[in-house]
N, C-alpha and C positions, 0 to 999 in steps of 0.2 A: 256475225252473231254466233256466239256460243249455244248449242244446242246442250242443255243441260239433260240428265236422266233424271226421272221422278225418284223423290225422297219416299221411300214409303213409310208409313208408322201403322200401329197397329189399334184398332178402333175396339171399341166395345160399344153395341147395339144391341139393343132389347137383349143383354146376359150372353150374344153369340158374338166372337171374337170373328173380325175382320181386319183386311190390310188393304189401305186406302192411301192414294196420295198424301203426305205432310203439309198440309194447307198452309201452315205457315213458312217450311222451306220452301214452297212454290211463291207465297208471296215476299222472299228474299231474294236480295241483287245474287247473283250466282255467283258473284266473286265476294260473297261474303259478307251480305247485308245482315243490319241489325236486326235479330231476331226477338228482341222486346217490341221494337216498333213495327212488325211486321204482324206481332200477336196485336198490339193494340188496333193496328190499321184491320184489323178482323174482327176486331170488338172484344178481344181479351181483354178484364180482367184481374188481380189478382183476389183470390178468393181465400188460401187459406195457404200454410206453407209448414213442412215438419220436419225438424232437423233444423241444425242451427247452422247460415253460410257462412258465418265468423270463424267455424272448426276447420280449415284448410282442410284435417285429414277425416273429415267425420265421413264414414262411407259411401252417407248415402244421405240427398236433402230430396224432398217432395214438395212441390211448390204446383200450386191448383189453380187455374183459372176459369173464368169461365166469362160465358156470355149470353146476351138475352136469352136467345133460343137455339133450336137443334137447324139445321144440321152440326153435330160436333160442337155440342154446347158447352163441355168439361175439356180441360185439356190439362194433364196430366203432365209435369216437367221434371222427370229424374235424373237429377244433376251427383254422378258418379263422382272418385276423389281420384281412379285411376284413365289418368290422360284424359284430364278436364271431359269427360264422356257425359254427353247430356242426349238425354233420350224424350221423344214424346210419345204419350200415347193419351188418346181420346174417348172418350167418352158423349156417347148419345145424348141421355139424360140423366137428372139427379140420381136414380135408382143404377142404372149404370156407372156413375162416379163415386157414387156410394159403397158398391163391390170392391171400386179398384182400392177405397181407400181403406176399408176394412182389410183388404190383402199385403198394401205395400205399407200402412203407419207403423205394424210392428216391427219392421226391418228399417223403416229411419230411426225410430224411438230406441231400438237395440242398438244401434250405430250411432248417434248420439250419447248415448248411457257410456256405451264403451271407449268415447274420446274423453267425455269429461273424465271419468276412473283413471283413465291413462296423465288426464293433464293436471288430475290433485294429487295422484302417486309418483309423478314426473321427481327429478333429482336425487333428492336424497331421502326419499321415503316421506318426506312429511306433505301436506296438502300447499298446491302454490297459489299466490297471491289470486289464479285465475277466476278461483270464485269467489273470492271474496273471506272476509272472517266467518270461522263457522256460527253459526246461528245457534242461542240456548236449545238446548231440546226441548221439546214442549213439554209442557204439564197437563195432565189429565185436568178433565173442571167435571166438579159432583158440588150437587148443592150442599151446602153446608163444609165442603171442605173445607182442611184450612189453609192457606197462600204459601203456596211454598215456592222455595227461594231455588232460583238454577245454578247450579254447579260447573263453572269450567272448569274440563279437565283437560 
């Protein structure tokens, strides 16, 4: 038998930052068990996700899980784009998953914004198929205005 060493991750309780075993690396085969089925076998989950996994290079995605109750109710999954690096961290309760989220959505949301820019100014300067055709710009609406008509340009 392989004597493995504890996975640590780093928790948030009641606002104070600790480092506790990785509940879900401990509930993985050590040579390399599925760690979806290892959060579900703990009652993971998915709760909410930012950043898009479709962007290969987008920085940084945020994928939240959670379950009934505490201990380590929130669980926190930052999936890096450098050397498939995927990190956890936990969270107590909603007030504590709440913090992490307010801290880490603007840095997937920034990392997102800056793949799509990259992937509609990709080739030759013009916008690629990736989003799609641009969409009319919208029209202000006031009562009584009158319908006006949108302009491609």
């Amino acid at each position: 038998m392989i004597a493995m060493e504890p996975v640590p991750a780093w928790c948030l309780v009641n606002g104070e930052w600790i480092e506790r075993e990785d509940p879900v690396m401990a509930a993985c085969d050590p040579q390399g068990g599925d760690v979806y089925a290892a959060m579900a076998g703990l009652g993971f989950e998915a709760w909410c996700r930012i950043g898009d996994e479709e962007f290969a290079a987008a920085p940084l995605t945020l994928a939240v899980y959670s379950r009934e109750k505490p201990p380590l109710q929130f669980l926190l999954q930052l999936e890096g784009n450098a050397g498939d690096v995927v990190e956890h961290v936990f969270a107590e309760t909603l007030p504590d998953a709440m913090n992490l989220l307010a801290a880490w959505v603007p840095v997937a949301q920034a990392g997102a914004l800056v793949e799509l820019v990259r992937r509609l100014s990709a080739g030759d300067g013009e916008p690629s198929s990736v989003g799609g055709p641009r969409p009319a710009p919208p029209r202000p609406f006031a009562p009584g205005a009158a319908h006006a008509t949108a302009v491609e340009i």
